[in-house]
N, C-alpha and C positions, 0 to 999 in steps of 0.2 A: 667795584664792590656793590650790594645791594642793601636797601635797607631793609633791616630786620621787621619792621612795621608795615611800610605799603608792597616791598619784595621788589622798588625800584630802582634804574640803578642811579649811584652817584658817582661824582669823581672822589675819586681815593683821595685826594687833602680835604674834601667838604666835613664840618662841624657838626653839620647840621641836614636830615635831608632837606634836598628844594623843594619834594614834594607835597610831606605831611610833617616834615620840621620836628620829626622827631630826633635827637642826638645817635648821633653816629657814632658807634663802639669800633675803636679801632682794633685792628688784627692784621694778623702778618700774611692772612690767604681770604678772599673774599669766601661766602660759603655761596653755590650758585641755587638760586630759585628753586622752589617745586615746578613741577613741568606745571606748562601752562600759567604762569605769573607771569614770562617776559620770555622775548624772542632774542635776544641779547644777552653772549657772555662774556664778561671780561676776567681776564687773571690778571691779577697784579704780582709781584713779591719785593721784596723790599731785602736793603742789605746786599748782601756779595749776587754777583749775576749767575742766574741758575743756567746750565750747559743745557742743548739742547738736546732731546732725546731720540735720535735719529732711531731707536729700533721699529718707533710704530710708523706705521703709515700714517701722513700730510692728510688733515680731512678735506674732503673734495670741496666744500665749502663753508662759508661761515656765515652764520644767518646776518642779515642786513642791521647794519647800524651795532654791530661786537668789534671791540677792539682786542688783540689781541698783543699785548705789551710785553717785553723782556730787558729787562735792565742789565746794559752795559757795563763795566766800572775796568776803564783802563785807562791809563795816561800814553804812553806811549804806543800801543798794539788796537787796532780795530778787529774784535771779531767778528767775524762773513754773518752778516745781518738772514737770519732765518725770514720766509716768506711774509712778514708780519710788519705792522709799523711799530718800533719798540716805544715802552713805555720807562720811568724815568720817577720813583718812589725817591721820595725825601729832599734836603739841599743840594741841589748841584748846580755847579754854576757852569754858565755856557762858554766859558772859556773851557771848560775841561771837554767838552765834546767835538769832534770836527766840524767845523764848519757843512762839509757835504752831507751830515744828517740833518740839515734843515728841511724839512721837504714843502714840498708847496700843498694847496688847502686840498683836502679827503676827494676821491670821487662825488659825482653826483648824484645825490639820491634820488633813486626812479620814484615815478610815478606810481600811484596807487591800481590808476588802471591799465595796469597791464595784467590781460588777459592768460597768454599762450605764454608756456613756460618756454624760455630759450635753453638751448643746449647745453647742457650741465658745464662748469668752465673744468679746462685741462688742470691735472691735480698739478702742483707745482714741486719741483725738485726739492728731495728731501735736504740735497747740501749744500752746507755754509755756504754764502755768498761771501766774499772778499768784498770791501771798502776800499776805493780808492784815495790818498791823501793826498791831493796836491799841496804845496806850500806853499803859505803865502797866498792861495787863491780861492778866497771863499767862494762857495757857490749856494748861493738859497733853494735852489733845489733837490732834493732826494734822488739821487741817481740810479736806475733800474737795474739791477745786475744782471739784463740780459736784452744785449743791443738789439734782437728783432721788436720789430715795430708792432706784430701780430698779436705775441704773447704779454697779454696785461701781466702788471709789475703785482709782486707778493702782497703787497698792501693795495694793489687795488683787489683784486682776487677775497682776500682779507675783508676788503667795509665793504663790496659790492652784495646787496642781498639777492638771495635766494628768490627764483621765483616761484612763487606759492598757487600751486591747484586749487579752485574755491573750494573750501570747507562748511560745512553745516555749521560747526563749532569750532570754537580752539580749543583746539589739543596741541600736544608738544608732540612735533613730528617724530615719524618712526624713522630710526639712525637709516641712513641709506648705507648702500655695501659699501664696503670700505676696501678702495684699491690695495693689496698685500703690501706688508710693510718691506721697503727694501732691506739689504743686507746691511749690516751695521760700517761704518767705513770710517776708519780715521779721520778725525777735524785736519782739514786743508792747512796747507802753515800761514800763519797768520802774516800777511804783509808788512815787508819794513819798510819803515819810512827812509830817503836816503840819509846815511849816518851825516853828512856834511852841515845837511840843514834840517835839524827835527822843527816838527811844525806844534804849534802851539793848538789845546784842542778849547774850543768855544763852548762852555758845558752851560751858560746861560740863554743863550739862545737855544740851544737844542732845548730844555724845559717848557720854552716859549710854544715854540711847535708845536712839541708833544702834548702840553696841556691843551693846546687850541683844537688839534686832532681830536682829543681825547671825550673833549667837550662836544664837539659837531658826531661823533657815535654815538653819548649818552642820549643827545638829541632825538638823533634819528630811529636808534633802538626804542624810544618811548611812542614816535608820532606815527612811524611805517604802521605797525602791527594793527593801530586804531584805527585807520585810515583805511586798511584792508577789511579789519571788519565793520566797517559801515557799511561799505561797498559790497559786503556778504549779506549783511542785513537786510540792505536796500534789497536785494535780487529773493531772499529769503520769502521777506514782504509779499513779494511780489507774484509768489509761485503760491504762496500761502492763500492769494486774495483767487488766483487763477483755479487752484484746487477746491476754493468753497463756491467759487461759479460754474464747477464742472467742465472747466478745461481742463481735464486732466490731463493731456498728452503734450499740450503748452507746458503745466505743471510739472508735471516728469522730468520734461528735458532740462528746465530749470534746476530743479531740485538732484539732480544727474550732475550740473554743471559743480552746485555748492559741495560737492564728494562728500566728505566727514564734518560738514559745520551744523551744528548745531544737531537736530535729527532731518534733513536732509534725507541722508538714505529712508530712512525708514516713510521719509512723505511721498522719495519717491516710488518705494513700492506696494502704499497704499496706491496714491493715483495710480500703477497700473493695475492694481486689481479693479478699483473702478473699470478702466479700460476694457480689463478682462469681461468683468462683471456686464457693461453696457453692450458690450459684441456677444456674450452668451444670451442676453436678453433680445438682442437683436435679432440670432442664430433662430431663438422660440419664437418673436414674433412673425419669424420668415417661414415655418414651419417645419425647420430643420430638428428638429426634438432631440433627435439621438447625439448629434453635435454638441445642440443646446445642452444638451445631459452633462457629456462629457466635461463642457466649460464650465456648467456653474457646481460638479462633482471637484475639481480639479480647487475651487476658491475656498471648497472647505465650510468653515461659519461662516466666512463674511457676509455680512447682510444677511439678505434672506436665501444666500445662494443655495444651502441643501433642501431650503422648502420648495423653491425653484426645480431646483434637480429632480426631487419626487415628482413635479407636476409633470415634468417634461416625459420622467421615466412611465407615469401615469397615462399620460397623452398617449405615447407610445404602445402602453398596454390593452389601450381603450380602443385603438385604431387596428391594434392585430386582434383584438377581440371581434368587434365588429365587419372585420375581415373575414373571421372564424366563420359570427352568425352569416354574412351574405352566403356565405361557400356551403354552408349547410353541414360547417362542424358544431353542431350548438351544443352538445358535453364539451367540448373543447373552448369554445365561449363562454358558456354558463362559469365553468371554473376560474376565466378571467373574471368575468366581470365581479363573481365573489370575492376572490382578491382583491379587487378595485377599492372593494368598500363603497362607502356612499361619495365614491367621483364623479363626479357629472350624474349621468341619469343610470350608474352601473346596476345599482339594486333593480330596476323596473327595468332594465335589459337583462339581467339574470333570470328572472321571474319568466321575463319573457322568453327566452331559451330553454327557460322548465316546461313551460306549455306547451311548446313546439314539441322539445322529447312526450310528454307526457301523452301529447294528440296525437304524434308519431307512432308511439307504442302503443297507443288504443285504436288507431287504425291498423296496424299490423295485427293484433288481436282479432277483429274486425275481421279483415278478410280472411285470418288463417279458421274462422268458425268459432272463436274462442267468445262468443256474444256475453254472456254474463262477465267476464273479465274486463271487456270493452265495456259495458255498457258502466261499470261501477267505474272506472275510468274518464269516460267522459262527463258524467255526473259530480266527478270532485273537479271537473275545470267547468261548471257554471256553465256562465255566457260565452266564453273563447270560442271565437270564430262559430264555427256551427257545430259545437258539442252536445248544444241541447237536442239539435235533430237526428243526428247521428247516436246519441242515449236513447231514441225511440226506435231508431232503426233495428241497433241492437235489440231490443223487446221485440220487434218485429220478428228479426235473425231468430231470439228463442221461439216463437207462438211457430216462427217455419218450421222448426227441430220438430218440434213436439209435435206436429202435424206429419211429419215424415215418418215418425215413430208407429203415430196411428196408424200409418198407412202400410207400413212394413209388416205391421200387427196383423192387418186385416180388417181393420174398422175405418172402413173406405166412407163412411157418408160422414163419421168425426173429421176426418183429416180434411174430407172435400169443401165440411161449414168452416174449417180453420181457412184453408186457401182461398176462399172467397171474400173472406174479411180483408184477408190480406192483400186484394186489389194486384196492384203490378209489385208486387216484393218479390226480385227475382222473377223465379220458372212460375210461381205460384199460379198463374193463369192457366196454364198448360197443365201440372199438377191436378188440377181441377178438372180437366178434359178426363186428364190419367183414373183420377177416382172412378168416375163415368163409368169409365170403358171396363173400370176393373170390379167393378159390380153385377153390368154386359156380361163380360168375360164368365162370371161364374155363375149367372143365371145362364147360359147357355151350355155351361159343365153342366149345372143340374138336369136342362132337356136331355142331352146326351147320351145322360148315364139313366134315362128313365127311356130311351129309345128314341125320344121325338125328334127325328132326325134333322126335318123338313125345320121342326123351328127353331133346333138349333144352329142347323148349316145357316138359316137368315141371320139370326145375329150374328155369327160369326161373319158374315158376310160384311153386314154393317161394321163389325169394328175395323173393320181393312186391314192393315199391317199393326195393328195390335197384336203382342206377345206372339204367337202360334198360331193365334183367330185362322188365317188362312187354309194355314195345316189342318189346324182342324174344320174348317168348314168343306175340304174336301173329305176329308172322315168320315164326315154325316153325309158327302155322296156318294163316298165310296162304299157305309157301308146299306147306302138306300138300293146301289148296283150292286152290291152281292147278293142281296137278297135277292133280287131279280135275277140272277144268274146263276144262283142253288135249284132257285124253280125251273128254270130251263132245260138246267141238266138233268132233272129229276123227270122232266117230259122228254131224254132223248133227243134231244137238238142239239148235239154236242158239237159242231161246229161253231154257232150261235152262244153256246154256250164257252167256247176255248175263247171267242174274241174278248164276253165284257170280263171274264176271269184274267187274263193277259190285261185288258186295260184297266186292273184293278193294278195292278203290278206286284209288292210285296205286302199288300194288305192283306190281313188274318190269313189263311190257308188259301187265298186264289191261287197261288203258284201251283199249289198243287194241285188243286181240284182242275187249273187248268192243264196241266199234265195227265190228268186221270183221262180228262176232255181227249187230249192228244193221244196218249194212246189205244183208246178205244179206235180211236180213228186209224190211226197202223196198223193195228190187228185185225179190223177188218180189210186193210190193204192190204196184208200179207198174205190173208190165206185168200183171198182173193188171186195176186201171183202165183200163191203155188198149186192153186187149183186149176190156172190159166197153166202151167210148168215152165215158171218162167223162178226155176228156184234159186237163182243166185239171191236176184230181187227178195225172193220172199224170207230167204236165211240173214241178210244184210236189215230186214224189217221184226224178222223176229228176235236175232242175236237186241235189237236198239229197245226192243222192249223188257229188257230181262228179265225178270221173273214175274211178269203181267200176264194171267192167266195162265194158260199153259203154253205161254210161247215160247219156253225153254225148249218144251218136248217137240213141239213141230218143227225149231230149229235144227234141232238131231238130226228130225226126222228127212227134212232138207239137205244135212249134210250126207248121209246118205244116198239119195237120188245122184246128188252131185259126185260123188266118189265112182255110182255106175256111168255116168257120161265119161270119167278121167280114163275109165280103165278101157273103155271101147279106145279112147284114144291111145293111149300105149301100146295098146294090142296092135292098131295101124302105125304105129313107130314117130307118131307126133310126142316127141318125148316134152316137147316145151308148152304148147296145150294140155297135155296130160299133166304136164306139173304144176301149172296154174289151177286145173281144177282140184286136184291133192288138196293142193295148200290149203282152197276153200273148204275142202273137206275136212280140214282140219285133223280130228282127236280119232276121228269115222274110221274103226278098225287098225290097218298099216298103213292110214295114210302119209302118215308124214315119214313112213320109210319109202314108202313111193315114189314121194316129194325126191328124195333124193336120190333114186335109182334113175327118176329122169333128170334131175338136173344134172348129176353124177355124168351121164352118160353126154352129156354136150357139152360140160364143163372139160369134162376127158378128151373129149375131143378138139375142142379149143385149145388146152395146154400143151398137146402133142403140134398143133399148127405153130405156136409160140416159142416153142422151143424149136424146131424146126428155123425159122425165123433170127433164131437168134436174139428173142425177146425172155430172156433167163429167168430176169427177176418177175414176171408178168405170170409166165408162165406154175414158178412156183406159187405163186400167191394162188392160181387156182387149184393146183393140186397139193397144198394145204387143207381144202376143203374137202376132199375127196373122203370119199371111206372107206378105209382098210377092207372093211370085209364082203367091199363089192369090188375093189379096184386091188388087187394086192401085189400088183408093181408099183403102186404109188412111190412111196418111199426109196426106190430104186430109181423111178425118175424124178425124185426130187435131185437125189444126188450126182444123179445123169448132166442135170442143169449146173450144178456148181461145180462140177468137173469142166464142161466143155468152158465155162466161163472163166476157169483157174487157164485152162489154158491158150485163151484171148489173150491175154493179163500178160501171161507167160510171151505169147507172140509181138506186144507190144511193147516190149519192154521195162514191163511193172513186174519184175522176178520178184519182190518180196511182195506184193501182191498177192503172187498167184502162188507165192509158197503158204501165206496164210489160209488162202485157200485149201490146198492139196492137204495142209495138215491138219486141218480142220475135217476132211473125209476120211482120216483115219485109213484103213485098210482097201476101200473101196478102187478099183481096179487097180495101176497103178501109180496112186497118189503116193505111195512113201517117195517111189521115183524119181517121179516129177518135182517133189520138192525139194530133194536132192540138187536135183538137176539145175531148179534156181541160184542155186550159191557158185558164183563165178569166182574164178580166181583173182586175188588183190593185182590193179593195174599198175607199170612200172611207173617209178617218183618221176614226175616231169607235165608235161601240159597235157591234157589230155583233147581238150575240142579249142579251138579260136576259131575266133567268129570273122571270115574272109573277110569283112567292111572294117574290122581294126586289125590289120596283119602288121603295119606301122611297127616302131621299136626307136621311140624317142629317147625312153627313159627303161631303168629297170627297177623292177621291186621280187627282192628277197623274205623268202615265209620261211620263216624258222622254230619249227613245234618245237617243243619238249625232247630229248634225245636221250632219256633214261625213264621212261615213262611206260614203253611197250605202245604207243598210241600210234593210230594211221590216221591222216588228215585229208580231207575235201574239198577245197577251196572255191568258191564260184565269185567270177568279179563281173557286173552290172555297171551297166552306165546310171545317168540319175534316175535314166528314161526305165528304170527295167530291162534293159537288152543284154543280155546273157553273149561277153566278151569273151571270157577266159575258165576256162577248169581246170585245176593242175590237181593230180595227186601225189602225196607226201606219205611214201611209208615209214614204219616206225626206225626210228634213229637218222631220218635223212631231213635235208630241207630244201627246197627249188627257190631259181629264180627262172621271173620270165621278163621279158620285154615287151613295152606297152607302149602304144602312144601317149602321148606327155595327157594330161584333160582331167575330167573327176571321174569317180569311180563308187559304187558302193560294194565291200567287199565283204563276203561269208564264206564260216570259216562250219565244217561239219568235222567231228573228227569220235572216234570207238577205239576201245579196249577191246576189241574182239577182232576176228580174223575171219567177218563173212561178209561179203562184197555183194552185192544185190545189183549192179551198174548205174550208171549215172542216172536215173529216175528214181528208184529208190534210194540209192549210195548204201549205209550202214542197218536200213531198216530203219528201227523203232532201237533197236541198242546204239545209241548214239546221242552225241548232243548239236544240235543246231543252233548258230549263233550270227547276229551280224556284230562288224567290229563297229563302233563312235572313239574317234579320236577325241581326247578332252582338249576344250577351245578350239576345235574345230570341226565337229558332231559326223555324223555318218557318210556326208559325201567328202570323198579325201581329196583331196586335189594331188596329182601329179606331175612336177615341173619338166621340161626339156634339158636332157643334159645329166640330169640326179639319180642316183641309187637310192631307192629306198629301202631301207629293212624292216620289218614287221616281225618281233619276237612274241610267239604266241603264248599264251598260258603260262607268264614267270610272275614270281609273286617280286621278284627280285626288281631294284631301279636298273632299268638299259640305257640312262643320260638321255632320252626321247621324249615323245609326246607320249603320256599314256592314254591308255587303249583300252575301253571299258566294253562287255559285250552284252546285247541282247537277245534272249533265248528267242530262237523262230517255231512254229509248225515242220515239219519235215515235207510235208505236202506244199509248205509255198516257199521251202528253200531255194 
């Protein structure tokens, strides 16, 4: 039982407690402590012996220094003592108990300092243990109901306590899992004693016991629990002293060790945020920022850790900013550093990143001409770097402009006092030359254009490769030599006068004035020759001057003369002198029928040697030119020619050749004949030529045309070399084999709808189609095995189980 006043416990006969001596209200069931009053519990009951209740599960253990009591009440019968040392409410005397529940004194109470909990003890059998009764033979002992030596006995299990993990504080532990309750089982039958000799039971003594037992748990129940917490305290102390000197990780482990006593947990996971907290500051002062961030983000409030984290995340920002400015992103900087706010020296680094852009964009200004824009520009950044001299430069840039202006204008001595102020600003030196010359320049237009040749070709001279100066200072010589070569000509020195006109070249009218020069000069060379009668010369001099003077009319008049020399020639039968001079006589009367009565006449004669000759086409081509109404066989020997050549044609074996011929002279002797005569009769179906170097017959191959078609086939088979093997013809509805040596081959096939044979140089004519075959996957050269027939089915649209056989149209001429 416990007292109702301190929550102590006492033994259940005490009056009084021992503790705070307050009276003890008796009751038939102790009521047990609020958790945490006492680590010890005892049940009493008093009056008839309560059975025990095998359906729950034995607790695994019973905290140190609890007795757990059940009162007996039998004379004759021992019931099986449950794992407990039983307890013994009101009078009994120890004659009524057996002897053998005497037991000897409680286990030993452990030590306070034990550390490491030992292995939780085996839960004890739910059932009844049986007493044994000897007679007659008391034994002061408690006897174990279970002979091995290993398994401690129900009452030591019972008062051995618990070993306890240090706690922070006491608390009243949390129930541990409770091994499943066995199955409920019938009470074992209770042992009889032998009927001969019942034994007498000792109920005074067993009291003894049980009260001395009973007494040595209230004990121990009071003194373990205090003794363990000093020993908490002490360690408590001690992590307590080690955390306010900054051992935290000493601390920790301590504070780790006391689990739940007192707060414990919660010192030890201050001390690690310390831990935390010193390695993140550690992280910072190593220069690791982004880590450092991480850690002292991760602590949250503690301490200074989020102003911490700003700085770190700040550091971080201030170093990619700075990063930014070396790299020459300064929008990119500037923007951090405004962010920064006033961290470290951000404001006077942003400032400074303005100016950079600021000078940046007044230099680009700068150089793109934009001077006024630049110059107000570097005027709002002061003293930076050299803004103030670059602000004058600018003003310089404008006083250039406006000097350029002038000078476009034409107000060449404004512009040249501006460039001179200007010293080396830029071109402005050179500018300055430029005015100069461009002042030169137009006082030398004004000589020019007032005639004064002489002093303007000097300045021009002077200005050198200024604008045109050159050009024009030959102007002014060129046109000091024309003057001089007007005069020349106008005194008749027209020789004299053609050279300085020519080395005037296209200046004003020299060209022609020297052409006037020139032909005065032929004209007297002309009639000069034709007064000497040298009148080819003088017709070729007059014709070049054409209508200069009257040298049209003396040309005439030359051709003429020249027309009587052609005709003395004709008369003596020089037809080809005679017709050289014709020609020069050109328009002169019937010359140029002249021209062709003699050329006529040796060309006639030429054509008749060519066609003799056997030169057909040579021959026509000159009596082409002939003229009907001096030659009027012509035409009759043109046809004469294409006749004898139809029938070469004919003799060589080209019948459709010479039939296109023959039908092309229409009526003319006997061409219908002759082209009659061309159309040979269709050759019988079988080989027609083999070529004696493959007369061989390794293999064969079968051609099989069309056989309702009305068609006649041509066949020619080639080596790869070109070498014309085989010919077969295949008349309509038939098809051939021949026999070939085994090798490749390229094979064409000719084949007509018609029924006119022209022989093997022409085969079909022009009505016909020419093809070679390409076997598909294996193209135009075919290969021929030794031993194999081949077939070759021509022109089916239909599958033959074969290779098909696609063809390419040929020329008839290179079939």
């Amino acid at each position: 039982m416990y007292c109702s006043d301190c929550g102590m416990p006492i033994p259940p006969d005490s009056l009084f407690c021992p503790f705070c001596g307050t009276k003890v209200e008796l009751a038939t069931e102790s009521v047990p402590p609020e958790p945490g009053e006492t680590d010890a519990l005892v049940r009493a009951s008093a009056g008839e012996p309560e059975a025990p209740d095998m359906s729950a599960a034995p607790p695994e253990s019973v905290a140190a220094g609890a007795v757990d009591t059940t009162v007996w009440s039998t004379e004759e019968e021992a019931m099986p003592a449950p794992a407990t040392v039983p307890e013994v409410a009101g009078e009994v005397e120890p004659s009524d108990l057996p002897e053998p529940l005497v037991s000897s004194p409680g286990p030993e109470v452990p030590s306070p300092e034990l550390q490491s909990p030992s292995p939780e003890p085996e839960v004890p059998s739910s059932e009844p243990q049986a007493l044994s009764l000897e007679p007659e033979t008391p034994s002061p002992e408690l006897q174990s109901p279970s002979p091995e030596p290993e398994t401690p006995s129900p009452q030591a299990q019972a008062l051995a306590p618990e070993p306890q993990a240090p706690a922070p504080e006491p608390q009243v532990p949390a129930p541990k899992p409770q091994a499943p309750a066995p199955e409920p089982q019938a009470p074992a039958p209770k042992p009889q004693a032998p009927a001969s000799e019942p034994r007498k039971k000792s109920k005074k003594g067993l009291i003894i016991v049980v009260a001395a037992l009973a007494a040595v748990a209230v004990l121990a129940a009071i003194l373990i629990p205090q003794l363990i917490r000093m020993q908490k305290q002490g360690r408590y102390d001690e992590a307590a002293a080690l955390l306010e000197s900054g051992k935290y990780q000493a601390a920790r482990e301590i504070f780790l060790e006391l689990d739940d006593f007192e707060d414990a947990a919660a010192r030890a996971a201050l001390a690690q945020k310390w831990l935390d907290y010193e390695a993140a500051k550690a992280l910072m002062n190593g220069g690791s920022f982004e880590e450092a961030r991480a850690a002292f983000a991760a602590l949250g409030d503690f301490e200074d850790a989020a102003a911490l984290a700003l700085k770190c995340q700040n550091t971080l920002d201030y170093s990619s900013a700075l990063m930014a400015m070396e790299e020459g992103r300064y929008a990119e900087a500037k923007a951090a550093f405004e962010a920064l706010g006033d961290f470290e020296d951000s404001a006077s680094l942003a400032l400074e990143c303005q100016n950079v852009l600021d000078y940046s964009t007044a230099l680009l200004a700068m150089e793109a001409g934009r001077y006024e824009e630049a110059k107000a520009a570097f005027e709002t950044l002061g003293d930076y770097e050299d803004a103030a001299f670059l602000a004058l430069e600018c003003q310089r840039g404008l006083d250039y402009e406006a000097a350029l202006l002038a000078m476009e204008a034409g107000r060449y001595e404004e512009a040249q006092a501006v460039f001179l102020d200007l010293g080396d600003f830029k071109d402005s030196a050179s500018l300055v030359v430029d005015c100069q010359n461009a002042m030169d320049y137009e006082r030398a237009l004004t000589a020019m254009e007032e005639e004064r040749y002489e002093e303007a070709k000097e300045i021009f001279q002077d200005l050198g490769d200024y604008e045109d100066a050159v050009a024009l200072a030959q102007e002014c010589q060129n046109a000091m030599d024309y003057d001089i070569a007007v005069t020349t000509m106008e005194d008749e020195r027209y020789e004299e006068a053609l050279q300085l006109f020519e080395a005037l070249g296209d200046y004003e009218d020299a060209a022609t004035l020297a052409q006037d020069c020139q032909n005065i000069l032929d004209y007297r060379a002309a009639v000069s020759s034709m007064d000497d009668g040298f009148y080819e010369e003088a017709l070729t001099d007059f014709k070049a001057l054409g209508d200069f003077e009257d040298a049209a009319l003396l040309a005439q008049e030359c051709r003429g003369l020249i027309y009587e020399q052609a005709q003395l020639y004709f008369d003596d039968g020089d037809f080809e002198e005679a017709a050289r001079l014709f020609r020069l006589a050109e328009d002169y009367e019937d010359a140029p029928r002249m021209v062709l009565r003699c050329g006529s006449q040796a060309d006639y004669l030429e054509a008749l040697s060519l066609m003799e000759a056997g030169e057909f086409e040579a021959a026509r081509e000159i009596l082409y030119k002939l003229d009907d109404s001096i030659f009027e066989d012509r035409l009759d020997l043109v046809k004469e020619t294409r006749y004898r050549e139809a029938k070469v044609q004919q003799a060589d074996g080209y019948y459709y050749e010479a039939y296109l011929m023959f039908i092309d002279l229409g009526d003319y002797s006997d061409s219908a004949a002759q082209a009659e005569a061309c159309k040979l009769p269709m050759p019988g179906t079988g080989e027609t030529y083999r070529n004696s170097a493959y007369s061989g017959s390794s293999c064969q191959l079968t051609l099989k045309p069309p056989t309702d078609d009305g068609s006649s086939s041509y066949i020619k088979i080639y080596t790869p070399g070109d070498i014309l093997v085989s010919c077969i013809f295949i008349n309509a509805g038939h098809e051939a084999t021949v026999s070939l040596l085994a090798g490749e081959y390229r094979i064409k096939v000719a084949y007509s709808f018609g029924s006119v044979w022209y022989g093997e140089k022409d085969m079909f004519g022009d009505d016909a189609y020419y093809q070679l075959l390409v076997v598909e996957g294996i193209g135009e050269i075919i290969p021929l095995e030794s031993n194999m027939h081949y077939t070759i089915t021509l022109r089916t649209g239909a599958p033959t189980g074969g290779d098909d056989v696609d063809t390419v149209n040929e020329e008839r001429k290179t079939f």
